[in-house]
VOGU-3710 file (C-alpha; in Angstrom, 3 decimals, decimal comma):
1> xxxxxxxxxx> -22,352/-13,819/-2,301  -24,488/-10,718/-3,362  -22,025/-7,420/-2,601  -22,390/-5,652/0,795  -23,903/-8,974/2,019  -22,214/-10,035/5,383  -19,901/-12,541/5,995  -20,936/-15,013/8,658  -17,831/-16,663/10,295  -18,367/-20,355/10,241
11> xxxxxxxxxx> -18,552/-22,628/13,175  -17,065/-25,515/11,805  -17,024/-28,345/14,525  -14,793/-30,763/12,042  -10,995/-30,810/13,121  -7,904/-32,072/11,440  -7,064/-35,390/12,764  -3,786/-33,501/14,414  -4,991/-30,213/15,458  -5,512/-28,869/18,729
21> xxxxxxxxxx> -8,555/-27,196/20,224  -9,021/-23,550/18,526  -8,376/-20,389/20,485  -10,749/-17,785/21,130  -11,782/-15,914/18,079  -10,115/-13,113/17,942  -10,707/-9,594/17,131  -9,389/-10,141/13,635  -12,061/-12,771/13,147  -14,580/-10,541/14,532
31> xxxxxxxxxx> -14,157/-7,529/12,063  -13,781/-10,146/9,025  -17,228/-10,831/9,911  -18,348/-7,856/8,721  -16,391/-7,253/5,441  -15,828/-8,891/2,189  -13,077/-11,193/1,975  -10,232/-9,734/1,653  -7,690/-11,072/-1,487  -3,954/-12,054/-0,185
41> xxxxxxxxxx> -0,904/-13,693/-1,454  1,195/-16,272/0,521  4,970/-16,393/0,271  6,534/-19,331/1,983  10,079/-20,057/2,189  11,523/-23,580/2,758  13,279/-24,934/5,617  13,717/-28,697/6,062  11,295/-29,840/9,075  10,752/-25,968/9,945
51> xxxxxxxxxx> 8,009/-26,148/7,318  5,907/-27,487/10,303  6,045/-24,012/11,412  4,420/-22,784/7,995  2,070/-25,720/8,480  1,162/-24,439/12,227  0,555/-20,837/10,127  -1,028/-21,501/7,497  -3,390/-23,909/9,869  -4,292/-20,586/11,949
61> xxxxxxxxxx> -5,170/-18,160/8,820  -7,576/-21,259/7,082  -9,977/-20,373/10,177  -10,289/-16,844/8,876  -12,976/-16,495/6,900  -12,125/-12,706/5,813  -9,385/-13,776/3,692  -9,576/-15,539/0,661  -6,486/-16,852/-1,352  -5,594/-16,151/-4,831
71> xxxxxxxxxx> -2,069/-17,387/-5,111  0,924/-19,346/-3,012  4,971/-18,875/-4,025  7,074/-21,641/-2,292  10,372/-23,196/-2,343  11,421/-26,185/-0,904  9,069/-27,200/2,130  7,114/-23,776/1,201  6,402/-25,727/-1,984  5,298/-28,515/-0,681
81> xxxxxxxxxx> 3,085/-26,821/1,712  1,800/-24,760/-1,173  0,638/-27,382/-3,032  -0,506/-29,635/-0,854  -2,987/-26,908/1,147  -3,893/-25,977/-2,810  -4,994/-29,567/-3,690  -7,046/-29,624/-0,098  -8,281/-26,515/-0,464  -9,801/-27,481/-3,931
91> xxxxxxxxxx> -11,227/-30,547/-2,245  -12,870/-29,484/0,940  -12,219/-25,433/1,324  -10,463/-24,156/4,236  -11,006/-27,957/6,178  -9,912/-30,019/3,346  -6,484/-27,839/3,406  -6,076/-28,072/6,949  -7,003/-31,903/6,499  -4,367/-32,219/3,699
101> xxxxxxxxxx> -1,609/-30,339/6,133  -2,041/-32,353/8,766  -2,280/-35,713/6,607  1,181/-34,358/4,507  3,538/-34,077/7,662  1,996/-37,006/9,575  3,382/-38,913/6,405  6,580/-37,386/6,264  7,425/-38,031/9,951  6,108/-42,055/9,072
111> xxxxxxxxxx> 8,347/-42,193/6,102  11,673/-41,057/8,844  10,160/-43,520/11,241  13,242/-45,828/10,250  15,835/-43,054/9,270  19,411/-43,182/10,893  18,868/-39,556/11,058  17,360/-39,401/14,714  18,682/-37,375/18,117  21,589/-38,204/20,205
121> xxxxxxxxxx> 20,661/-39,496/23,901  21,786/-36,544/25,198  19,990/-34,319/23,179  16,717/-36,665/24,153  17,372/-36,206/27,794  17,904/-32,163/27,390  15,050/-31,990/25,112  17,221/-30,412/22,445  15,804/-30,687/19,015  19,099/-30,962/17,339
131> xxxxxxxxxx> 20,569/-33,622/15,162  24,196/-32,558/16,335  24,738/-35,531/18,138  23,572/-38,277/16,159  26,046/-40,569/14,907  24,185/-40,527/11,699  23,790/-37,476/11,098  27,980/-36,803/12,425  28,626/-39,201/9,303  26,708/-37,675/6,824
141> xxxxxxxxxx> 27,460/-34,392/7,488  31,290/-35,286/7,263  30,989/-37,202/4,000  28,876/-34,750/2,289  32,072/-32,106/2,536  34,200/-34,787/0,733  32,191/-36,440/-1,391  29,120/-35,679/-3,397  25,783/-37,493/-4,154  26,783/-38,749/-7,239
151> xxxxxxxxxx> 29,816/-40,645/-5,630  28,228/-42,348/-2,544  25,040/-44,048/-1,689  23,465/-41,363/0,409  22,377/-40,386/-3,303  19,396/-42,191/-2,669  15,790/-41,289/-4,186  14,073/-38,805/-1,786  11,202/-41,001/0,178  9,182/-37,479/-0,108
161> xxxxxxxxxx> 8,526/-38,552/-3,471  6,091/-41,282/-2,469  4,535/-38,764/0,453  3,656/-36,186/-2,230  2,580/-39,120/-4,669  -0,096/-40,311/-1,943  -1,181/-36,805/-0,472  -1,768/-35,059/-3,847  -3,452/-35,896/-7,499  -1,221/-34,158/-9,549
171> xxxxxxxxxx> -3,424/-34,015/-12,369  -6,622/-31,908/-10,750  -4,061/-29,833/-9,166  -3,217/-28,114/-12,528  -6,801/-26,964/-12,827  -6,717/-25,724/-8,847  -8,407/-22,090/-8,455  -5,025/-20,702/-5,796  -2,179/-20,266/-8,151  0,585/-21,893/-7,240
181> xxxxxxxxxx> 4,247/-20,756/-8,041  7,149/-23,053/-7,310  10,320/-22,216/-7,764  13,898/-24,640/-7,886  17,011/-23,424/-9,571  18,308/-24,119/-13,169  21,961/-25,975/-12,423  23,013/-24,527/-15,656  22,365/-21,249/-15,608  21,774/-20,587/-12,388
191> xxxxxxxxxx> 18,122/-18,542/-12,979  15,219/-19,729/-10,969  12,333/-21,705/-13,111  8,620/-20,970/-11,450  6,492/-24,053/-12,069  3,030/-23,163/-12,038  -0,166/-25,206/-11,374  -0,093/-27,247/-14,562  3,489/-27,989/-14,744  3,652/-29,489/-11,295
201> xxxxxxxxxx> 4,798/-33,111/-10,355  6,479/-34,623/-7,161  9,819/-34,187/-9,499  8,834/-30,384/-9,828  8,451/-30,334/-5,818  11,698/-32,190/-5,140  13,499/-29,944/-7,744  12,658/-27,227/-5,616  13,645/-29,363/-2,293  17,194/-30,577/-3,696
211> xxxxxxxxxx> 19,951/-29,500/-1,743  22,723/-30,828/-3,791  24,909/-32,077/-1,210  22,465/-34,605/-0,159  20,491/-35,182/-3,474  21,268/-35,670/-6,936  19,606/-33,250/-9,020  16,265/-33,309/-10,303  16,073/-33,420/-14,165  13,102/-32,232/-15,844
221> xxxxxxxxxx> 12,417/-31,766/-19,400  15,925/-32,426/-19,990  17,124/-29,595/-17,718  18,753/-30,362/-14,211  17,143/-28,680/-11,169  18,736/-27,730/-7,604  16,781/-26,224/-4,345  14,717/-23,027/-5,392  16,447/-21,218/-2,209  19,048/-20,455/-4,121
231> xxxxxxxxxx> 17,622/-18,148/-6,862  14,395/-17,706/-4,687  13,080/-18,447/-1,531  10,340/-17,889/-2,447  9,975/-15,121/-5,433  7,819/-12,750/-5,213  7,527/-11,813/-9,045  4,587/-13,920/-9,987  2,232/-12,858/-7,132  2,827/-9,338/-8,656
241> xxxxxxxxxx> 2,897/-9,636/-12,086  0,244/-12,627/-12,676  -2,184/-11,885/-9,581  -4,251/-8,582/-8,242  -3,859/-8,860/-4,542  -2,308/-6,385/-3,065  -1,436/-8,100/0,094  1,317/-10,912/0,376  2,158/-12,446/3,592  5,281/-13,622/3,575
251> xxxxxxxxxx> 5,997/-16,705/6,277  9,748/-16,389/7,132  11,754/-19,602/7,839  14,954/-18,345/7,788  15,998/-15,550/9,848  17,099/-12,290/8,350  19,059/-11,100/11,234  20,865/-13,008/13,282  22,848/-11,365/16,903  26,255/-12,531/17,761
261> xxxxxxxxxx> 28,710/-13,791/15,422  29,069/-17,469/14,703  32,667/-19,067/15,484  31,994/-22,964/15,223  32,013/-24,349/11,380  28,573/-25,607/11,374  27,298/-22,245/13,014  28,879/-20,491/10,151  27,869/-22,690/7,282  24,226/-22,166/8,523
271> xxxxxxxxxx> 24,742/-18,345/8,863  25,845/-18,654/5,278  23,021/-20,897/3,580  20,580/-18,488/5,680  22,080/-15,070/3,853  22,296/-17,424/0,293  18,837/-18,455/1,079  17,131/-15,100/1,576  19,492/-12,668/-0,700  16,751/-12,897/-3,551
281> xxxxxxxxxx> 14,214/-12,208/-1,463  15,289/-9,323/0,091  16,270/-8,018/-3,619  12,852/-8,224/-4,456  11,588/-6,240/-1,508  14,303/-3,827/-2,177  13,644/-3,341/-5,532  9,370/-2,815/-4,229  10,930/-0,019/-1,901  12,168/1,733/-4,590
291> xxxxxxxxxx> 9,454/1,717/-6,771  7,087/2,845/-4,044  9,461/5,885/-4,434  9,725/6,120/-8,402  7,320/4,248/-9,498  5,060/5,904/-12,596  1,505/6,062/-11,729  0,661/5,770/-15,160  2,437/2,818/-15,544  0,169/0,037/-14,632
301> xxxxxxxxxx> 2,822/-2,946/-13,948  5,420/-0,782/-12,001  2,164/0,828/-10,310  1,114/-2,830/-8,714  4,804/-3,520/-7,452  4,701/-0,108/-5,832  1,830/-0,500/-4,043  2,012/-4,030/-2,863  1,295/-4,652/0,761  4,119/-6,694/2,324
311> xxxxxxxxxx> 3,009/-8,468/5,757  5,729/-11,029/7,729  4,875/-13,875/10,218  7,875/-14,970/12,095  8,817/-16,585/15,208  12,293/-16,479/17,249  11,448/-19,703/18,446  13,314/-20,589/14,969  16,645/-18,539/16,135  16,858/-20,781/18,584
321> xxxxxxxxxx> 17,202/-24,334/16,289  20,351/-25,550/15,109  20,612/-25,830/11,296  20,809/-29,748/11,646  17,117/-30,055/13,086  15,697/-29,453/9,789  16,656/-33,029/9,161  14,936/-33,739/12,518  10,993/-35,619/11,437  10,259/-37,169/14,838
331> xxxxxxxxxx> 6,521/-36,299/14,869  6,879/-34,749/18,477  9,172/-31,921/16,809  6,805/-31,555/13,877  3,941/-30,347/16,143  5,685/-28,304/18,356  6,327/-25,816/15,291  2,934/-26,692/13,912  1,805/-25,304/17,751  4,565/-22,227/17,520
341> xxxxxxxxxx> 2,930/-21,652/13,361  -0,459/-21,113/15,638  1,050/-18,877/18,134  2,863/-16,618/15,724  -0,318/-16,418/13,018  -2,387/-15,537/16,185  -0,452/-13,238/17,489  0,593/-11,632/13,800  -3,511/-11,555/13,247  -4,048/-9,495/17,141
351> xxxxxxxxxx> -1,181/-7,097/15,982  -1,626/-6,546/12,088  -5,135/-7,552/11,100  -6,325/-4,133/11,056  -3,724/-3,633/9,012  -4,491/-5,977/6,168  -5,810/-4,460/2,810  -4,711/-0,698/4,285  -0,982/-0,548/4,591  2,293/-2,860/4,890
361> xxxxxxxxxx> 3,624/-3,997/7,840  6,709/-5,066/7,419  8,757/-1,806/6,628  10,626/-2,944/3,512  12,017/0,759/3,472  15,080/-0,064/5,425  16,353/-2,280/2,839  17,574/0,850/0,737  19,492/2,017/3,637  23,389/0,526/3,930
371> x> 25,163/-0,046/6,734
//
């Protein structure tokens, strides 16, 4: 496209098998009719099943034409989501991603058709999303505090394997144009290893998805991997050192903040994965926050990190689900936080598109204050 020339919003009548009817355009699409594309980042954390949010996101911001992306980071579900929107993107553009989304978690809620891992009654009848009741689910949870996945048969080969087999050609996703960086965590050492576009497999994907209580890990070139969340979810290095945009949106999974203190164990061994799973994260920010203050303008890599835009889409819908419902696949759960994805990206675009390739809006300042 020759420079200055305007951007004409398409009107693109093809829909995802899954998706709903499209909102109004909003003002956001509006002014990105009359600008150049602007260059972001995506940062997407991993959650179990809540990755349906990220899907219901990521769904939204494909309609905007006034955004173009250069890179994903992703752990866990965020992985997945990264690389299968990459690998659709590279097909079709903006549809063939949405296509790709929609295809991915229609296949992981089919592959937990049969699982044991399924509501309580109760829970049906009070439309409560949480696996707290199920039998199953009661079982597993108790056996994975005794014994590990190397001593029972719930050591089993992930069935996401095959879904990320079938959605995504592995080989012509090393040579996609969005950068993909996908993190899981060294057992050994403990440091996070970023796979990048060429080095990506389903085993690179479900390294980065392995919670070790439920999987065995993931070995790799003759290293052992565990779940990414733990030394990244996701990290934010890469997009900074290894891309130019200056705007990242990061689409939160796990809450930072959480009110009231939690008393029951399983309310306080989610409180705890959720600080484990975004203590690197908010390092990183930190660490941006101080360079924005320090940082030597002469110094071209600790200039970037200083001046990187940091944007957030979040819902509290997700304060409201129990820890256990990101084992939950039923396909009725799935598109409720694809819908509540929409409904935050919407509303994140109506309050903060302006705001995109000007200034950050998520005020990563506070994190050098202590309490």
């Amino acid at each position: 496209m020759p420079p200055g020339a305007p951007i004409v919003r398409r009107t693109n009548r093809r829909e995802p098998p899954v998706s709903e009817s499209r909102p109004p355009r909003t003002r956001v699409a509006r002014r990105a009719s009359v600008r150049e594309p602007l260059l972001i980042d995506l940062a997407l954390q991993g959650g179990g099943s809540h990755g349906a949010f990220t899907w219901g996101v990521l769904d939204r911001l494909l309609e905007e034409d006034g955004f173009t992306i250069e890179a994903a980071s992703g752990t866990s579900a965020g992985a997945m989501n990264a690389a299968v929107m990459a690998y659709g993107h590279m097909q079709g553009g903006a549809v063939g991603a949405k296509e790709a989304l929609a295809t991915f978690w229609q296949r992981v809620s089919k592959a937990a058709a049969f699982s044991p891992l399924r509501r309580g009654p109760l829970d049906v009848l009070l439309g409560r999303w949480s696996l707290d009741n199920s039998p199953a689910y009661v079982a597993m949870d108790l056996a994975t505090r005794v014994f590990s996945p190397y001593d029972l048969d719930f050591g089993m080969p992930n069935p996401l394997a095959a879904v990320l087999a079938e959605t995504v050609d592995f080989e012509a996703l090393s040579a996609a144009p969005i950068k993909l960086f996908i993190t899981a965590t060294n057992v050994h050492t403990g440091r996070p290893r970023v796979f990048r576009n060429a080095d990506l497999s389903p085993a690179a994907l479900l390294a980065s998805a392995c919670l070790p209580f439920m999987f065995q890990a993931v070995e790799i070139d003759g290293q052992a991997y565990w779940d990414g969340g733990y030394s990244g979810n996701p990290t934010m290095t890469p997009l900074i050192n290894e891309c130019v945009s200056d705007d990242t949106i990061i689409i939160g999974i796990n809450p930072v903040e959480r009110p009231g203190i939690p008393k029951s164990a399983r309310d306080i061994l989610n409180r705890l994965n959720e600080v484990a799973f975004n203590a690197v994260l908010l390092k990183e920010l930190q660490m941006m926050a101080l360079l924005r203050e320090v940082a030597d303008p002469g110094n071209e890599k600790t200039a970037h990190w200083a001046k990187m835009r940091v944007h957030l889409v979040k819902s509290d819908l997700l304060l409201t689900l129990g820890a256990s419902s990101k084992l939950n696949a039923e396909w009725e759960f799935l598109t409720m936080l694809r819908d509540e994805g929409r409904r935050a990206a919407e509303a994140f675009l109506e309050e903060n598109g302006a705001a995109l390739g000007t200034r950050s809006t998520l005020p990563i300042e506070y994190l050098l204050k202590t309490d």
